[in-house]
C-alpha positions as CSV (number, residue, x, y, z in Angstrom):
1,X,80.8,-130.0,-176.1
2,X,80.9,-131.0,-172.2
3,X,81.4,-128.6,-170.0
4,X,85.1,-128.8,-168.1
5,X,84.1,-130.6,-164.9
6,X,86.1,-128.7,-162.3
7,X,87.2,-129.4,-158.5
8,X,87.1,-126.1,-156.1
9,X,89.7,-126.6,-153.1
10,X,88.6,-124.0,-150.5
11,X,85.3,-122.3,-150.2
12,X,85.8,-119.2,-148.2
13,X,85.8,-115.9,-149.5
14,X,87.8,-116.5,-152.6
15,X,87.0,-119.9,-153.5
16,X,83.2,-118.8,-152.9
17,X,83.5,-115.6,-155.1
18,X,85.0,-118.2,-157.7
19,X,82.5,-120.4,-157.9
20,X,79.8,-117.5,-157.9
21,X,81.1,-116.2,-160.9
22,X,81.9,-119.1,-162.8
23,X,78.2,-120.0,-162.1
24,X,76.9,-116.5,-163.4
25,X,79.0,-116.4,-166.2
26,X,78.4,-119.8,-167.4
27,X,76.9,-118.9,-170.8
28,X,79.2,-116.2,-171.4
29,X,82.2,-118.3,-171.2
30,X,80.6,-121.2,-173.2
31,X,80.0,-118.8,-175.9
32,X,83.5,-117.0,-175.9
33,X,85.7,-120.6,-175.0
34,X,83.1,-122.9,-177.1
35,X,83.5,-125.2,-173.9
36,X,81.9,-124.3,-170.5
37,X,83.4,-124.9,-166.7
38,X,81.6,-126.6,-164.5
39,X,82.6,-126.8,-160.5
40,X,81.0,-130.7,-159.5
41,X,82.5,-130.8,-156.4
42,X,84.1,-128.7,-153.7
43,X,86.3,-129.4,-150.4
44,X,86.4,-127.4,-147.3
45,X,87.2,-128.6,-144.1
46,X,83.9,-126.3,-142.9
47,X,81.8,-128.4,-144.8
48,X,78.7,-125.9,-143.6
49,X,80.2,-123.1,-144.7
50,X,80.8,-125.1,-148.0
51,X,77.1,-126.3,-148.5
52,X,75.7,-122.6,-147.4
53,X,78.6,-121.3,-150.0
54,X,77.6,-123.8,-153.1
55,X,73.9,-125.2,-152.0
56,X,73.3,-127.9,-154.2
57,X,75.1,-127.2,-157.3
58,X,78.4,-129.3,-156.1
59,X,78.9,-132.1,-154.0
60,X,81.0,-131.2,-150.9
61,X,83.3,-132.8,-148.8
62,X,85.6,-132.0,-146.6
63,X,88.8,-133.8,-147.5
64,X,90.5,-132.1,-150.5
65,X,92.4,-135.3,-151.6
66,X,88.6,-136.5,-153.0
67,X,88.5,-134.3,-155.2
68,X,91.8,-134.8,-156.7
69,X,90.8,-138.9,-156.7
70,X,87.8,-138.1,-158.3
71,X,88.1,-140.0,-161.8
72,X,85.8,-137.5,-163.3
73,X,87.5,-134.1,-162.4
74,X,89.0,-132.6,-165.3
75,X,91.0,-129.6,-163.5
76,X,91.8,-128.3,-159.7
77,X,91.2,-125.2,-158.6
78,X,92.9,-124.7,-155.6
79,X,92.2,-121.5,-153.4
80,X,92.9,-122.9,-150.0
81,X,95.4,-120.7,-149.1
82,X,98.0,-120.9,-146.7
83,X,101.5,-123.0,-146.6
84,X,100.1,-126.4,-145.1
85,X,97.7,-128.7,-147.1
86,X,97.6,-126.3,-149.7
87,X,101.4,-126.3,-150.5
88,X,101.3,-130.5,-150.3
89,X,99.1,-130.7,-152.7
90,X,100.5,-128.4,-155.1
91,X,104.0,-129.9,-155.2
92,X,102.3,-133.0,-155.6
93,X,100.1,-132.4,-158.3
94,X,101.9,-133.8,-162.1
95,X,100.9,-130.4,-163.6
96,X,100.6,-127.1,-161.8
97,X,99.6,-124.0,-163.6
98,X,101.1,-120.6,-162.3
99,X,98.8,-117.5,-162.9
100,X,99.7,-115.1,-160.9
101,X,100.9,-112.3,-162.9
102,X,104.2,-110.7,-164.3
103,X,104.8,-110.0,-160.5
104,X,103.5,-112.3,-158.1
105,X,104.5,-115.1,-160.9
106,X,108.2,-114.1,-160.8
107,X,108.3,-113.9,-157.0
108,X,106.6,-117.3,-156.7
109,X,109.0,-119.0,-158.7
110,X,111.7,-117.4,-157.7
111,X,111.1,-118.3,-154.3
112,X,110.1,-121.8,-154.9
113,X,114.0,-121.8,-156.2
114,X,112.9,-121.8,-159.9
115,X,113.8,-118.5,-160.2
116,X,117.3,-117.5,-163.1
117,X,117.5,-116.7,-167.0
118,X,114.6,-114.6,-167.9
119,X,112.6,-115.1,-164.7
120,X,111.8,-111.5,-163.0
121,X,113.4,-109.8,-166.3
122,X,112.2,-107.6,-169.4
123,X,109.1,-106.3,-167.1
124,X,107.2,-104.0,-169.5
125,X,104.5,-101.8,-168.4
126,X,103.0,-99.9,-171.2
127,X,104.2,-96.0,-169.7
128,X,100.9,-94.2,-169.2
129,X,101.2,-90.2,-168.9
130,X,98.3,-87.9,-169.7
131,X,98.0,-84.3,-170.5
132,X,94.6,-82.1,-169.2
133,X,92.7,-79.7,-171.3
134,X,91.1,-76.8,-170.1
135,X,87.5,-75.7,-172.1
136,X,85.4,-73.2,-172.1
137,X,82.3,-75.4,-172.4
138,X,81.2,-78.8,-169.6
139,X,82.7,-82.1,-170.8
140,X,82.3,-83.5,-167.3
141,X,85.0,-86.5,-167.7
142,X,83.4,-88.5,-165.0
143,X,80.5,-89.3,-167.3
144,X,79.5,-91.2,-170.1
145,X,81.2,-94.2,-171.4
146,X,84.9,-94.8,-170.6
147,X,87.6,-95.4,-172.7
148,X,85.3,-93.9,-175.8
149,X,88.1,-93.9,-178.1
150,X,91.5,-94.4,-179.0
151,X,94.1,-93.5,-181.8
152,X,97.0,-95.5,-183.3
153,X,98.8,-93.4,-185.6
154,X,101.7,-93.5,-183.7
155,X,102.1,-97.2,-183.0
156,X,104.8,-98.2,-184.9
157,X,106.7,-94.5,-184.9
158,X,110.4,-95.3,-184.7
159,X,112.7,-97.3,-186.2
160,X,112.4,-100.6,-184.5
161,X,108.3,-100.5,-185.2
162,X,107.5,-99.6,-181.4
163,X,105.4,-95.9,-180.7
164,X,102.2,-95.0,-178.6
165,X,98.4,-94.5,-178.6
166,X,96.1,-92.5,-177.5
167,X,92.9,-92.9,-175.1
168,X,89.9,-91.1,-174.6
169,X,89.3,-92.3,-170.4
170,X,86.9,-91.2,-167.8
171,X,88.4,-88.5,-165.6
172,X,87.1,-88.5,-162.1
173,X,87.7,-86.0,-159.3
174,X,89.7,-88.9,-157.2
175,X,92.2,-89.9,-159.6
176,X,92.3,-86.2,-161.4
177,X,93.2,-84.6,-157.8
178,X,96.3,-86.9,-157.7
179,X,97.0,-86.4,-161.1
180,X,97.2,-83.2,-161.6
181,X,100.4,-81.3,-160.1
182,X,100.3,-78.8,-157.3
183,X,99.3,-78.0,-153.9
184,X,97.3,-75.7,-152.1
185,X,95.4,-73.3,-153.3
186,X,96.2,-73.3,-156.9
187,X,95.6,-77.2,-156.9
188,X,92.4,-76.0,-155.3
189,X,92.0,-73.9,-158.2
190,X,92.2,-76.2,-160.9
191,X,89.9,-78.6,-159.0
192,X,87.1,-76.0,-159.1
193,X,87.1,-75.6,-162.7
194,X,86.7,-79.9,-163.0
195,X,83.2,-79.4,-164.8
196,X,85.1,-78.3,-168.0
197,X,88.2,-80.4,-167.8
198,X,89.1,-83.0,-170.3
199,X,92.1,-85.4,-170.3
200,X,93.8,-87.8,-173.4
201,X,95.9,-90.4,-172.1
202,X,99.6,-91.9,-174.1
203,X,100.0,-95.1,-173.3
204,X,104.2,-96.5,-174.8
205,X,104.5,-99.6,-176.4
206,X,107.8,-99.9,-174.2
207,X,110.7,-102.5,-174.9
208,X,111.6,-101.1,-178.6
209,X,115.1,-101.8,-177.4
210,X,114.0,-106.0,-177.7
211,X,117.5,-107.1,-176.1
212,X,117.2,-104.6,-173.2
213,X,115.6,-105.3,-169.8
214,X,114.3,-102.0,-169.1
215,X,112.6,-103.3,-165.7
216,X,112.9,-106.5,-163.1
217,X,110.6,-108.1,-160.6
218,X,113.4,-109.7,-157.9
219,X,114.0,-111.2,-154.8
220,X,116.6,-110.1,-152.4
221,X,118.3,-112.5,-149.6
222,X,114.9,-112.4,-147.4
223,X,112.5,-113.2,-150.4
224,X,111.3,-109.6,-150.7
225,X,110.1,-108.4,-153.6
226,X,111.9,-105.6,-155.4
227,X,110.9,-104.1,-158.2
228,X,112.6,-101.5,-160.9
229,X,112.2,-99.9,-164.0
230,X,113.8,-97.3,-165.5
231,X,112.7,-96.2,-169.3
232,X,115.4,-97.1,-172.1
233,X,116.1,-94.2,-174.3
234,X,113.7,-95.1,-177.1
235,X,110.9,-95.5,-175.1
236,X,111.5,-92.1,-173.5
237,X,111.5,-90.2,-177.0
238,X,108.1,-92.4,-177.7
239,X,107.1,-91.0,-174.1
240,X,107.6,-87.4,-175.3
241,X,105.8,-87.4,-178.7
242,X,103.0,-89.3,-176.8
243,X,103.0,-86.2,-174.5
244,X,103.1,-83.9,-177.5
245,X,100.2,-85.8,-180.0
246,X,98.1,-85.9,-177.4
247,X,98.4,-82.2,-175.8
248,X,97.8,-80.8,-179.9
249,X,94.8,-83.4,-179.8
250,X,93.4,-81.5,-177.0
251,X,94.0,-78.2,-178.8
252,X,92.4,-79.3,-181.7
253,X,89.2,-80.5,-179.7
254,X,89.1,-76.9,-178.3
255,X,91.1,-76.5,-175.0
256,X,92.5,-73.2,-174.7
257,X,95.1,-74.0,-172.3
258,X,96.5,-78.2,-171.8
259,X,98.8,-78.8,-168.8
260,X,101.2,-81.9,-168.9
261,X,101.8,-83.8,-165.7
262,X,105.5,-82.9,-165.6
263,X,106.4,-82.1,-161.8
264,X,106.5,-78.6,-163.4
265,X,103.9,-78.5,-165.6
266,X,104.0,-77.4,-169.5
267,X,101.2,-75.0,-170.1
268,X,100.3,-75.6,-174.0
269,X,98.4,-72.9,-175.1
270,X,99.3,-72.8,-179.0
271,X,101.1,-74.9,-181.2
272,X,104.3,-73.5,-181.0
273,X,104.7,-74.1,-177.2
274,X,104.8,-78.2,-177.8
275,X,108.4,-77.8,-178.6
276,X,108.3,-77.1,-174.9
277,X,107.5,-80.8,-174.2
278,X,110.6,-82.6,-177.1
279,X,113.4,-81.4,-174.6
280,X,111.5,-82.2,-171.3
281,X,113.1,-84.4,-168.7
282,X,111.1,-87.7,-168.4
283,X,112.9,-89.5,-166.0
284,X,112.1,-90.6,-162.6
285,X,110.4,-88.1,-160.2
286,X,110.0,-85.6,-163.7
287,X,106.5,-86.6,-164.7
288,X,103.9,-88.9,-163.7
289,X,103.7,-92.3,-165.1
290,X,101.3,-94.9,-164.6
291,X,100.9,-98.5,-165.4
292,X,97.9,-100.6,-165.6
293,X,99.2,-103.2,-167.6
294,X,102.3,-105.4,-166.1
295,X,104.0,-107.8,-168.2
296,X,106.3,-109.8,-169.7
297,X,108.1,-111.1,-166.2
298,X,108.3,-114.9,-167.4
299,X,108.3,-114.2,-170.7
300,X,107.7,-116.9,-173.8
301,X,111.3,-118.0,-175.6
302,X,113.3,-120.8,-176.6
303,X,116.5,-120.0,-174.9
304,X,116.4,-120.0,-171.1
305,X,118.8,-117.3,-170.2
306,X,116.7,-114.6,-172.2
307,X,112.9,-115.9,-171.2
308,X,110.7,-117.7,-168.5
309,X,108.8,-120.4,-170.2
310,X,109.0,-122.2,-173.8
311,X,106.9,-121.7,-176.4
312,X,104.7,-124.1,-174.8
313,X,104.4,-122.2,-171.1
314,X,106.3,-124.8,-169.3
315,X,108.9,-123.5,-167.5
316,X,112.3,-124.0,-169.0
317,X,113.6,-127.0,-166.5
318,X,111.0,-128.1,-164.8
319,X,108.4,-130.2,-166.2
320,X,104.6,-129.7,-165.1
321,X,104.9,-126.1,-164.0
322,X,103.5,-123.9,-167.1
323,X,102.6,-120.4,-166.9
324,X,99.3,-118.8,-168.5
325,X,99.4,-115.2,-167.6
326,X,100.7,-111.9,-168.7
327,X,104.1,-112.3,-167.2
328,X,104.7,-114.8,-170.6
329,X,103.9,-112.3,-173.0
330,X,107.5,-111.7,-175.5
331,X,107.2,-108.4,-176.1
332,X,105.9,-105.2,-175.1
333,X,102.6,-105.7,-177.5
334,X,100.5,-102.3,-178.6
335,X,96.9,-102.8,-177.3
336,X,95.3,-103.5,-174.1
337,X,96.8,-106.7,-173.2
338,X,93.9,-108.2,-171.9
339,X,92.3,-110.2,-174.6
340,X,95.8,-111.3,-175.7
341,X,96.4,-113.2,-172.3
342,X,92.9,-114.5,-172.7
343,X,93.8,-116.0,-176.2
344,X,97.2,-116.7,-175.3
345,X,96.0,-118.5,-172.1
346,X,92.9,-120.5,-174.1
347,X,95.3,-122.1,-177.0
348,X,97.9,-122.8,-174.7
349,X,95.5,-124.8,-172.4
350,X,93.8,-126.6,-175.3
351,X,97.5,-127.1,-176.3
352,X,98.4,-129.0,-172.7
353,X,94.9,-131.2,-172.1
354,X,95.6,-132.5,-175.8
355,X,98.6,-133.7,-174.6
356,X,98.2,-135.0,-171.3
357,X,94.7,-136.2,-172.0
């Protein structure tokens, strides 16, 4: 099949680093999409900087409306940047495709005054806590392959179907230091015995409450950003039997003592001392959470007051402007989101050219 023939607006160092890695990874995303993406021709009003950037790989010119005239360019990638030309030819273009993610997504429509309904709401960010086993023998976290395994057991633990997994990730010394609670000398202490540490992480499937926004990226009166989130009681008991599998996880691989990351640590040393962690407060400034994965923003729905986009990414009320990123996922899902955006993204594209083509 032809490769996409694309159009790069902007060649400094983000349009560049674009086109670099679309030209390295040209087989790659042939092989995963079944269709490859081709840049033919990029703008830059340094039109030196653009030929040094591209050589001769794409044509280049300086005036960006070219590119969009050019008969024969399938999409625009615009990476200009700014609020002059840029913004022009954005709001002039018939179809505009928002990928900014389930917070700079929000905050861009919002402020572009298609903000309301589900927009900013039902932010979910898959709760990540972790517990750290101490061993008599090296295991030297920072090591070896990361995320080496998981477990799902618990996905679907309470009523409504929602629960947690586990993960086996890398530890390092940077983002073990901060971590682990303490200060001083006996955060010292724990640091020197890093060799023979070990950590699980619990990763919530949040949002078992469906109807419930248990977070919101907004803007206030200036066009801030403000962002909340607060855990709904559900995902809080998921939170604490995530804390609990995976400290008598690290007992069973051998630890003889596993700290949680409460502000006041548990100490597990046996399993009798996990009904320690089933009464333990959870909420804010109690334990340390962490998110890697933010979605669900703008999320995917047919009625506008609950969600962000219909079920074909266009956002409710305003034709042309779709959105293919994780802010549209519906629900909190229970996996690393990342190949689910990538699917969600690919069919939802294939979706839009079939129509408009």
């Amino acid at each position: 099949m032809k490769p996409i023939q694309a159009g790069l607006l902007g060649a400094g160092t983000v349009g560049s680093g674009t086109f670099n890695v679309l030209q390295r990874n040209q087989l790659e995303i042939t092989r995963r999409a079944g269709r490859g993406i081709q840049i033919t021709m990029v703008a830059d009003l340094d039109t030196e900087r653009a030929r040094a950037a591209v050589g001769d790989a794409a044509q280049v010119v300086g005036d960006a409306r070219a590119v969009i005239a050019n008969p024969d360019i399938d999409i625009i990638i615009e990476l200009i940047g700014g609020y002059g030309i840029a913004r022009t030819l954005v709001l002039e273009a018939p179809i505009v495709i928002v990928s900014g993610g389930a917070v700079e997504t929000p905050l861009l429509l919002q402020r572009s005054g298609m903000g309301g309904g589900g927009v900013g709401r039902y932010l979910r960010l898959h709760p990540t806590t972790a517990v750290i086993g101490f061993h008599d023998r090296e295991i030297y976290g920072a090591a070896g392959i990361p995320l080496s395994a998981m477990c799902d057991e618990h996905i679907t633990r309470d009523a409504n179907g929602y629960g947690f997994w586990l993960e086996c990730p890398p530890l390092h010394p940077s983002v073990g230091s901060v971590a682990i609670a303490g200060f001083g000398e006996a955060h010292a202490s724990v640091m020197r015995q890093f060799p023979t540490l070990s950590s699980t992480i619990a990763l919530v499937r949040d949002g078992s409450d469906m109807q419930a926004s248990s977070g919101s990226v907004l803007t206030d009166a200036k066009g801030r950003a403000r962002i909340s989130y607060a855990l709904t009681a559900p995902d809080a008991a998921n939170l604490r039997a995530s804390i609990e599998a995976a400290a008598r996880l690290q007992l069973a691989a051998g630890a003889r003592a596993v700290h949680t990351l409460h502000t006041s640590p548990i100490v597990v040393t046996r399993e009798a001392d996990l009904a320690q962690i089933r009464t333990r407060a959870v909420h804010a400034n109690r334990v340390s959470l962490f998110s890697a994965h933010v979605n669900g923003t703008c999320r995917i729905g047919t009625d506008p007051a609950t969600s962000g986009v219909s079920p074909t990414g266009e956002r409710h009320g305003v034709p042309g402007v779709y959105v293919f990123d994780g802010s549209m996922l519906p629900t909190g899902i229970g996996v690393n989101p990342q190949e689910t955006i990538m699917a969600l993204s690919s069919i939802l594209t294939d979706r839009l050219l079939a129509r408009w083509s």
